[in-house]
N, C-alpha and C positions, 0 to 999 in steps of 0.2 A: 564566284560560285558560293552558296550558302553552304552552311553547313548542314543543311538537312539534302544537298544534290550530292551526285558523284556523278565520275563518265565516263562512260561505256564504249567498246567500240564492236561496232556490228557489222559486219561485210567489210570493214576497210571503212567506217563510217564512223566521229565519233559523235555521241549523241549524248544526254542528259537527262538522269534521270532523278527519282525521288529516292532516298533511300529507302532501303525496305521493301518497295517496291516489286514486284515480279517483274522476271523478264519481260514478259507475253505483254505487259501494263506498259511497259516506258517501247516496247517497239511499236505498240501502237499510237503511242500518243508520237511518237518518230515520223508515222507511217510507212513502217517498216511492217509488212501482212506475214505473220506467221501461221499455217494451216491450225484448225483447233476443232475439234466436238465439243469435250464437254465444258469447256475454260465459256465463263458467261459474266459479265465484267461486274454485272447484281448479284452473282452468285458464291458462297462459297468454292475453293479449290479443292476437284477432287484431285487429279490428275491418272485419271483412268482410261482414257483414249489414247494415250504416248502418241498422237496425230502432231504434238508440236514438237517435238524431238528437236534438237538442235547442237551443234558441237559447243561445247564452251572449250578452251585454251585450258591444259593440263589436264582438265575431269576425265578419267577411265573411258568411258562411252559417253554417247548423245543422252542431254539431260530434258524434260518438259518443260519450255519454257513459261508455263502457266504454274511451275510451284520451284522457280528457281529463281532467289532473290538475289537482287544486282550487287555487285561490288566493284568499286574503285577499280578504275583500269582493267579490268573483265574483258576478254575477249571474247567474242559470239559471231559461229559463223551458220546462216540458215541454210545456205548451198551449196556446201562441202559435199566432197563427196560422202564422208561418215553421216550427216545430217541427211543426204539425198536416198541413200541407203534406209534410213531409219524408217522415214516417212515411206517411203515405197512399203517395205514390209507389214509396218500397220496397218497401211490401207488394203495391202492384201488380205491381213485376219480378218479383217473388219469387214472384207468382201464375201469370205468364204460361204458365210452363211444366211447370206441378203437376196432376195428374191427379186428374180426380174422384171421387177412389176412395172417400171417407168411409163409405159404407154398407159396402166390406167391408174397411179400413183397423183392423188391430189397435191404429191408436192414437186411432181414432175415439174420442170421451169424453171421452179425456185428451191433443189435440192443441195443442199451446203454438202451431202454426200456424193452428191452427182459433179458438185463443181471440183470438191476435189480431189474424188477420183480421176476428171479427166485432169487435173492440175498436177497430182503428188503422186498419182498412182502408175501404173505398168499394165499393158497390154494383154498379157499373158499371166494368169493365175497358175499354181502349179496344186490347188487342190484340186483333189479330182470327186470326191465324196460325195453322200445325197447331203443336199444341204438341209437343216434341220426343219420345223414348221410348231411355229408355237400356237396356242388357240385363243382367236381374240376372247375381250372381256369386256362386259356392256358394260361400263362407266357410268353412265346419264344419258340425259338427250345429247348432251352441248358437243361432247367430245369422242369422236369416232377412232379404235383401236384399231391395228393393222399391226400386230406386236413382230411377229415375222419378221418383220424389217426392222425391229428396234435393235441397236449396237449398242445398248447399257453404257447412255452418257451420264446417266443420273439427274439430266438439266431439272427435267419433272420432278424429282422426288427432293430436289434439293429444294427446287420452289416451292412445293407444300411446306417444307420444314421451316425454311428461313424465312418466306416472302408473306404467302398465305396463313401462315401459322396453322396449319390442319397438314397433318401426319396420314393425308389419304393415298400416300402412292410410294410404295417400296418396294425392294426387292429383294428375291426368294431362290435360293439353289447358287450354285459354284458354279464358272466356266460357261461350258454350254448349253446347263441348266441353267441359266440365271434366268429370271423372269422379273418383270416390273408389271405390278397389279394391286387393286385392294383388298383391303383389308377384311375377310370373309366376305369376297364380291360384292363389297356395299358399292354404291355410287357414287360419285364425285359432286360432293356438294359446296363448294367452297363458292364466295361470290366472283373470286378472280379465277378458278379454275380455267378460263377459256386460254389465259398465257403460256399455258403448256405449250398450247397451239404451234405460237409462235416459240418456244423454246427448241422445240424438236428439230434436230437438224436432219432429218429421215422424213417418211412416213407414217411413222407407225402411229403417231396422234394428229388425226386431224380434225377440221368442222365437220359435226353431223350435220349442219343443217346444210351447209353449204357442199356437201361430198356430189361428185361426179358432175358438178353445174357449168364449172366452166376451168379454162387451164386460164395459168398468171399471163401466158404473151398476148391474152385475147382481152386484156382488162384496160382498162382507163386508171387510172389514180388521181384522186382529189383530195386536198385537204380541209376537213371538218374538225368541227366542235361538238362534244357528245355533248346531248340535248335532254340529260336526264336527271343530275345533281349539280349542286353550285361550287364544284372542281373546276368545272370546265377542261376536262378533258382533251387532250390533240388527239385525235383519230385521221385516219387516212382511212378512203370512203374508193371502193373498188368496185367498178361496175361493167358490165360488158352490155354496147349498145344502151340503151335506157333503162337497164335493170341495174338494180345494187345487187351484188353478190356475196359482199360480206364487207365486213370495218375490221380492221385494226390498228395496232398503236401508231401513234407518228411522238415520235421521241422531243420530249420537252420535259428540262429533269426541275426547271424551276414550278412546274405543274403535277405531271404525272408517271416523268418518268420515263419508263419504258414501258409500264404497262397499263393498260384500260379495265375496267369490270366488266363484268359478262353480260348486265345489263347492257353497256353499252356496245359493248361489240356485237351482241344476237338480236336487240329489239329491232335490226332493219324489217327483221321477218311481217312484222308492221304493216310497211309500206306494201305489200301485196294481198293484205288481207280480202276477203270474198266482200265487206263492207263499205271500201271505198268508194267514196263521191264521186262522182265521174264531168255530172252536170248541176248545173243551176235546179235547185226543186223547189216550190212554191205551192202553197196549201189554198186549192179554189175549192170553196164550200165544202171545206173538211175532206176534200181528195187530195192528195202531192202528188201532181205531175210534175215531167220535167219541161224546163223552158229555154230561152238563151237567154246569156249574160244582159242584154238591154232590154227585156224584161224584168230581168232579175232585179237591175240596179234602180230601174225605175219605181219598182215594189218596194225597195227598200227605202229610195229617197221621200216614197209618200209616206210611208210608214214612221219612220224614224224625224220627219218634220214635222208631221204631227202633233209627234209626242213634247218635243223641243225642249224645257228646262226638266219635263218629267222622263227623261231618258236615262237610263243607267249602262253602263258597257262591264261589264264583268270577262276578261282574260288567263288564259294560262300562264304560270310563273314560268315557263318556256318558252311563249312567242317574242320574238327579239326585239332589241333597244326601236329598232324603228318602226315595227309594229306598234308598241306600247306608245311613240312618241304620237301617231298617225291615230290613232283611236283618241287617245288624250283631249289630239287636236278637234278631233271630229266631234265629240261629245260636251267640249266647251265650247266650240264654235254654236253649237246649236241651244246655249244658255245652259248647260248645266254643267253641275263640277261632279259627278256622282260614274266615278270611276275606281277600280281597283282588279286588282289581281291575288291577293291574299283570302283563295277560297275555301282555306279550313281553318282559316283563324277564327276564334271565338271571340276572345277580349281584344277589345282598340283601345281601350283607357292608354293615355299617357302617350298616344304617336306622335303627339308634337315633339314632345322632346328630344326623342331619338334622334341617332345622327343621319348624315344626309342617303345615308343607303346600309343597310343590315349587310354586314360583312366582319371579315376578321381583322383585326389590328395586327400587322405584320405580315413575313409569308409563311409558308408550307415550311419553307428552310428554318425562322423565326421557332415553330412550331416545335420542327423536330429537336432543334436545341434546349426547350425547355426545362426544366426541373421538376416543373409541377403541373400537372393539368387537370383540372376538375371540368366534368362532363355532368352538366345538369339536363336532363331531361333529355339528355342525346344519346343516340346509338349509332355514330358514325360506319359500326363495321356496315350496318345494312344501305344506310343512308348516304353519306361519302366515304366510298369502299375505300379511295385512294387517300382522302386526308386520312382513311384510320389507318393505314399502313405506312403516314410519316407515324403517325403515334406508334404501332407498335415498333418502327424502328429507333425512337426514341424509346421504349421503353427498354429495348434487347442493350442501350446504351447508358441504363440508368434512371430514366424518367420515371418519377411516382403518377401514377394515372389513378384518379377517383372518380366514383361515381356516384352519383342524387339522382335518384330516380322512381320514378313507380312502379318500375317491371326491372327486374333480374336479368338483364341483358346477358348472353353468353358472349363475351370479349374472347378475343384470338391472342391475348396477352395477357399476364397478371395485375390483376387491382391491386393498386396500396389499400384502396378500401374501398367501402359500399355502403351507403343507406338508403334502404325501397322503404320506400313509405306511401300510404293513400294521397291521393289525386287529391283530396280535399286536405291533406298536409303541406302537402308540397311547398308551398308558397312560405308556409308559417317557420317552413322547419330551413328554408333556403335561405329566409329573412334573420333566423338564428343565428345560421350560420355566418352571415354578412357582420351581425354585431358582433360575433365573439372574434369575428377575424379586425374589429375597430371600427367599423361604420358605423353611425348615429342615427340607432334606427327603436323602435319600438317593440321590440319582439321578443318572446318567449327565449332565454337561453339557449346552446347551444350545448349538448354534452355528449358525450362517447363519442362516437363516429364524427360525427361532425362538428364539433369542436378538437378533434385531431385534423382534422381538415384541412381549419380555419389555422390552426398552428403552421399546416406545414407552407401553407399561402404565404403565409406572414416570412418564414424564414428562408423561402425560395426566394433565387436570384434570380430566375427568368421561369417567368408563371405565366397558363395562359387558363382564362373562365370560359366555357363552348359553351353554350345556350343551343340545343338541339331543335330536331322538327317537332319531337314530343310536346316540349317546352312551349313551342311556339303556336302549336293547336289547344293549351292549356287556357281553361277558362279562369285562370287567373295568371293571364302570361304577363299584363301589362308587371304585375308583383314581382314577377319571379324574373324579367326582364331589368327593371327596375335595382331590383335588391343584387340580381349576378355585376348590373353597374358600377354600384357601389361596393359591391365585393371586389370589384378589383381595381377602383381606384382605391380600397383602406388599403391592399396589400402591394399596391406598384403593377398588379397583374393585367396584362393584353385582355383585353375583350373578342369574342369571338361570336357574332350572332348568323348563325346556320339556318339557313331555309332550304324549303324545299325547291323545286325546280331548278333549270337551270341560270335561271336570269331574272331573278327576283331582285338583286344590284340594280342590273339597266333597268330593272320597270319603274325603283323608286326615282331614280337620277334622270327617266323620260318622264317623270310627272305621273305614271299610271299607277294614283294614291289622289283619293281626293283630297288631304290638305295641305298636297305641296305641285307645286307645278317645275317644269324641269329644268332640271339644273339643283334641286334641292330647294329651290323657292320657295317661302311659306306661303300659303295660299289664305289668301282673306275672304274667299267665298266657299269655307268649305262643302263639303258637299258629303256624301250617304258612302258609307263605307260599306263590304261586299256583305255583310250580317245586315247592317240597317236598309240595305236595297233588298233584301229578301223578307226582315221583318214589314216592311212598307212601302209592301210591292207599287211597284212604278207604272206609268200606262206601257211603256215599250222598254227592251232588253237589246242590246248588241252582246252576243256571246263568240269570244275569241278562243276558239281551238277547247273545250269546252264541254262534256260530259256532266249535266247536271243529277245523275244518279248516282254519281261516283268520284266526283270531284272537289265535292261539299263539305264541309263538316258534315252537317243535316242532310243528306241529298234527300228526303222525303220533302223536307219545310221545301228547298229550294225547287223539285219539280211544281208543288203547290204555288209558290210566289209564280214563279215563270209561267205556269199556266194558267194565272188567271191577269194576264196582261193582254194588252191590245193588240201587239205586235211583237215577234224577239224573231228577230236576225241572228241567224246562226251563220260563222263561218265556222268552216270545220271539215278533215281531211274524211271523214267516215258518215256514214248514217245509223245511227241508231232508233230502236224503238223509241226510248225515253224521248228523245231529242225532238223525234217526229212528233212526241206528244205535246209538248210545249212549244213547237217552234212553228213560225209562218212561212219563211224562209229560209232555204238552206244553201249557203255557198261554197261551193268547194275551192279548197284552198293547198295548196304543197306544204309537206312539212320539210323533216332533216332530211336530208341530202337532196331536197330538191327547190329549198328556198335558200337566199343568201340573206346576210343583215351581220347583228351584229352581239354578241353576249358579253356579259362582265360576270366576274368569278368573285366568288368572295373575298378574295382580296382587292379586289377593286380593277381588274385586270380586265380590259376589252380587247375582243376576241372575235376577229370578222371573219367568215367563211362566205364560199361562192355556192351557189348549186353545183351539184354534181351530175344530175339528171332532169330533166321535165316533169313537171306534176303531171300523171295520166291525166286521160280524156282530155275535160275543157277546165280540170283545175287549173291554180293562177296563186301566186305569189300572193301572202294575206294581205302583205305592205301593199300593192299594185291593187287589193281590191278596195283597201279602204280610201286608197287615192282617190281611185273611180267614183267612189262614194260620194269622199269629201265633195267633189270638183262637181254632182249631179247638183247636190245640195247649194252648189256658191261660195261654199267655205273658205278662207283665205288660208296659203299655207300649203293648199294639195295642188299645186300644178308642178311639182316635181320635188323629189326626197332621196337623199341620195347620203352616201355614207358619211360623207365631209360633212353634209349638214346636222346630220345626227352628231359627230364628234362636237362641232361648234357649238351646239346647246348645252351638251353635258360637258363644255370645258372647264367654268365657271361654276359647277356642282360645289358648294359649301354648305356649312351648316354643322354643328358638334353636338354630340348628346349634352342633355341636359338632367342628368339623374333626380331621381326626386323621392325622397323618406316619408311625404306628408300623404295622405289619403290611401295608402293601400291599404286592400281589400285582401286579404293576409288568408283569409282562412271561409270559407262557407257554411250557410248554415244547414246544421243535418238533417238528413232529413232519414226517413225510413229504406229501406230494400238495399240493394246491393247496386255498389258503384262502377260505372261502365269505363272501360277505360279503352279507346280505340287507337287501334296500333294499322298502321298503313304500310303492308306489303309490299316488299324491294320490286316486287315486279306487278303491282299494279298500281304504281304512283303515277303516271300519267297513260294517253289513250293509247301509242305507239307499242310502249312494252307489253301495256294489256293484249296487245294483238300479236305478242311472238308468240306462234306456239313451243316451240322447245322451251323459252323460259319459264312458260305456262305448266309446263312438267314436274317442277324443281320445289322444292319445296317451302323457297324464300316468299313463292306465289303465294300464302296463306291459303284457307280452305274457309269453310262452312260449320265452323265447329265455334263454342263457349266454353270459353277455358275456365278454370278456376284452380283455388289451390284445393289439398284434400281435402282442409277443418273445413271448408265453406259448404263443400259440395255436402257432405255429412250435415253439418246445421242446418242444409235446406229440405234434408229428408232426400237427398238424391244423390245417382251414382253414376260414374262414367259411363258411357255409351245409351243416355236414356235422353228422349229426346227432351226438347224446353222449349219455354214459349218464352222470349223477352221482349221486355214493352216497356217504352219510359210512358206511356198517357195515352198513346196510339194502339192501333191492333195488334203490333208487337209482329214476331216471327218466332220461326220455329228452326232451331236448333240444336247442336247435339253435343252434350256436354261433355267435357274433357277435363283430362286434372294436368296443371301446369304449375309445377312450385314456384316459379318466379314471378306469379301474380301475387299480389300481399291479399291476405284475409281480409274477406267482406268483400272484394272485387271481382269485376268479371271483365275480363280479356276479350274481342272478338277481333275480324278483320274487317275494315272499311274497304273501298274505292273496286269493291266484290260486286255492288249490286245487291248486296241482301236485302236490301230495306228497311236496317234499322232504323228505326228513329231515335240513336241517343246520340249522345256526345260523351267524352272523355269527362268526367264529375259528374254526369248525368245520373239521377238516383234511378234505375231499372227493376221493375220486378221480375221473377224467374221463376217461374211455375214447372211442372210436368207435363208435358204437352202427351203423350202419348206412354203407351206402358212396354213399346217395343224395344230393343237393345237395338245396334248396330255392331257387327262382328269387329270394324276395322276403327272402334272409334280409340 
């Protein structure tokens, strides 16, 4: 036995544990079940439920074995009669004033109060009193109060504190006043806040969206992959007959843990929206009617052979490794190489180099041991809620976390440091920083802020550079990509390049990048990257899962490219107006929880899930349609696809960055008006989440507003709540100005993937006029 063990005996059993350790810790890793509320193995020890009472050998009375640390030779008995006694009476307080709600309690089935009442508890109560009634409190959309039932386990208010890092849920009053609520009734905004959910061993927190739909013995369980950030997420996918009812976590602590984002757990709301494809639709003489699939496929096969090397396929960084592999195919098969999936990137300079798929060096675990981590152009809390929560648990452990950016991110943890600089800095002032930290680069010095930076890279022993989604839509990304390279091979540091969706890995490593084919193969006939297929529009378009208003950098340039093509083949779970505008044909297709395939995480991690449900109507797996496709066409390749074959291509995936100091584009040339900087809402990064309503509520949705900081709004002769017209060259729109100090002077903030119409892009020069001389009360 090491000297960090000792050993215990439990029942008559002796068992081994960690020093230090809590009882409650080494019986379970024994599989020895001791009853518990509030003991949560993520969470701090309150030991406020005395539900795990237990005798220890010599101690006065029965102690909690959730705040009672092991010692050498230690006796523990759970089924004494003292320990049997303990447990019975707790569970009696704990009953006194719980309402007999089980028949229409959402946590009926799966109540940890109901199992161990009938487990630890007694027949007969001997209170006889009215039992109390406290009055719920509207939280949000996400999360339904039933407080009545709550037994003040603290699980919720601990997870704000430790987990979430937002202080939204406490509690108020002694005894049988105690109450757990927020803080001057505000709402629960947090992006993890949905984990209370499952914390609550009661009812008193449940799903609002999911309240009174269905009980747990009537559900199915499947195991999925949240399909929203490049985590990749385990979720268990719960449905009754062919509906989804709700997701939650499925426990992977090398991933996520124990818990999911709220994105991921409420966007199923999605999958029933009023928009849903049902059938094949097809545009005769400017009418869309509906058709059947051998209509459909036939349309498409003239369509798209027509076009033949002048084809381009543009996909979502969500559709999985064998999608991406099956369009690839179908689009070279017919002579052209003019594919991709990177639909808000701006700059391509420099993608040969890179390595064989944008991901992180290391893992999550890697991550959270760090020292040091600088976050360029990233805002993980919004973006990957879960990697940001190994960082802030890395930082509660000492981690210096910094920040480069062009917006004043609010972090749920403390910066070592911060420098917001203009969108037209960025690059010059990253590339600084690269030299002052020893890279061999060309650039303007580094000093204050970021030359402490670059000090503290250099003298960390385990550093990691994140290159975020900001970063990554920046129109000097190949720069800013480039120089975080070289910033962390001068300092020894992990590279970490963050994309959006969920499976932007598998699309590079299935070839769905015109200058590599899969496997990482460099491609010798490359072909029009998703900017030069809209700069020089093509005769026909394949678009995969796909929102051209809102998916875009540009969505104005890209509805104009797309409509004025010969043909674009939409597959796509939804109908939209846009879509209907630009599209000839439309294919309905299954998404999450009702397609299977296959995802890679940024660490490199493949990640197969099955359907859980059937796509309604006459939708069809995307994979199964582009087969159909392939195989009308003659293509070689599509008479079956199957997940061994996808693994077998991407086995042999090679290929290493190749950094480079010569030709960047450092700095842009200025020009007049005010700089647009587009930031893309947690919950309207792709089509599913756009369609929850409850996340639709929440304020992570963005709005319809132009931010600016105060000196700007002042310089331009204007004042909050007055409307504006912004325009980079086009007609512009009209919105309504707001003051945001985490925008830097001379900039203006909006939100994309909204549908507004803008026409700019992130460095885009905007002018900003007074649109109107009205106010808005709520701006």
């Amino acid at each position: 036995m090491s000297e960090d063990q000792v050993t215990i005996e439990v029942d008559g059993v002796q068992i081994p544990a960690r020093k230090g350790a809590m009882l409650i810790e080494a019986t379970d890793a024994a599989g020895i079940y001791i009853p518990r509320f509030c003991y949560h193995k993520k969470l701090s020890v309150a030991a406020n439920c005395r539900m795990c009472l237990v005798e220890v050998e010599r101690a006065p009375k029965p102690q909690p074995a959730c705040a009672t640390p092991v010692m050498d030779g230690m006796k523990v008995f759970t089924k004494s009669p003292k320990a049997i006694a303990g447990q019975e009476a707790t569970m009696e307080f704990l009953l006194i004033n719980h309402p007999l709600d089980c028949p229409i309690c959402d946590q009926g089935g799966e109540c940890e109060l109901q199992d161990l009442a009938l487990g630890y508890g007694t027949d007969v109560s001997q209170y006889t009193e009215r039992k109390r009634v406290v009055k719920d409190k509207n939280i949000g959309p996400l999360v339904q109060t039933d407080m009545t039932r709550c037994i003040h386990c603290t699980r919720c208010v601990r997870f704000g504190e430790e987990i979430a890092g937002l202080r939204e849920l406490g509690a108020t009053g002694r005894g049988e006043n105690m109450e757990i609520g927020t803080y001057v009734a505000q709402a629960v905004t947090s992006e993890l806040s949905g984990n209370v959910i499952d914390l609550c061993p009661v009812g008193a927190l449940t799903s609002k969206p999911y309240r009174f739909s269905a009980r747990a013995w009537e559900m199915r369980q499947f195991d999925g992959i949240a399909p929203h950030d490049c985590v990749g997420s385990n979720v268990h996918v719960h449905t009754k007959g062919q509906v989804v009812k709700r997701v939650v976590p499925k426990e992977n602590e090398a991933v996520n843990e124990t818990w999911i984002a709220d994105r991921d757990r409420f966007a199923y709301q999605g999958l029933n929206s009023a928009d849903r494809l049902l059938k094949p639709r097809l545009k005769d003489n400017g009418t869309w009617r509906d058709c059947d699939w051998d209509t459909a496929l036939a349309a498409a096969q003239k369509g798209l052979a027509a076009a033949g090397a002048r084809l381009g396929a543009l996909a979502s960084p969500n559709a999985t490794s064998e999608e991406f592999l099956l369009l690839q195919r179908l689009v070279r098969g017919l002579g052209s190489q003019n594919v991709d999936h990177r639909l808000r990137q701006i700059d391509f300079a420099g993608q040969a180099n890179e390595p064989a798929f944008p991901g992180l060096e290391g893992s999550f675990d890697d991550l959270e041991r760090a020292n040091v981590v600088l976050l360029l152009g990233a805002n993980p809390r919004l973006d990957q809620p879960l990697l940001n929560n190994r960082l802030r648990k890395a930082v509660a452990h000492g981690t210096r976390v910094y920040s480069v950016d062009c917006l004043a991110h609010e972090f749920n943890y403390e910066l070592a440091g911060r420098a917001v600089v203009a969108p037209g800095e960025l690059a010059a002032k990253t590339a600084g920083l690269a030299k002052a930290a020893g890279a061999a680069l060309d650039a303007p010095p580094a000093d204050g802020t970021l030359a402490a930076i670059a000090e503290a890279l250099k003298g960390a022993e385990r550093a990691f550079v994140l290159v975020g989604n900001f970063a990554q839509r920046h129109p000097s990304r190949a720069a800013l990509v480039n120089c975080a390279g070289l910033l962390a091979a001068a300092t020894n540091a992990k590279l970490g390049l963050l994309t959006e969706g969920a499976n932007a890995a598998g699309a590079w490593l299935a070839g769905a990048v015109p200058h590599r084919l899969p496997g990482g193969t460099p491609n010798d006939k490359n072909g029009l990257d998703a900017g030069a297929m809209l700069d020089k529009p093509l005769a026909a378009y394949v678009l995969l899962a796909v929102e051209p208003d809102r998916d875009f950098a540009n969505p104005q340039h890209a509805q104009a490219a797309l409509g004025g093509a010969e043909c674009v083949v939409a597959l796509s779970a939804w109908r939209s107006d846009a879509l209907e505008q630009v599209a000839d044909l439309l294919l309905p297709i299954g998404v999450f929880a009702e397609n299977e395939g296959t995802y890679v995480n940024v660490c490199g991690l493949p990640q197969a899930f099955a359907a859980a449900v059937r796509a309604p109507g006459e939708a069809r797996p995307a994979w199964k349609v582009l087969r159909a496709v392939g195989e009308r066409l003659g293509l070689a390749g599509f008479d079956a696809v199957t997940l061994a074959d996808v693994t077998r291509e991407l086995a042999n995936a090679s290929g290493g960055a190749q950094w480079s100091a010569t030709g960047l584009q450092l700095a842009a040339t200025p020009a007049a008006g005010v700089t647009a900087i587009l930031e893309i809402p947690m919950y309207a990064t792709d089509a599913l989440v756009r369609r929850a309503s409850a996340l639709q509520q929440m304020p992570q949705a963005g709005d319809g507003r132009a931010y600016f900081a105060a000196a700007t709004l002042a310089k331009l002769g204007l004042a909050a709540g007055q409307f504006v017209n912004l325009s980079a060259g086009g007609p512009g729109v009209m919105l309504v100005a707001a003051v945001d100090e985490s925008v830097p002077a001379g900039c203006c903030k909006y939100y994309g993937a909204r549908g507004l119409g803008i026409d700019a892009e992130t460095g885009a020069k905007v002018e900003v006029s007074q649109a109107a001389s009205q106010r808005v009360s709520n701006a």
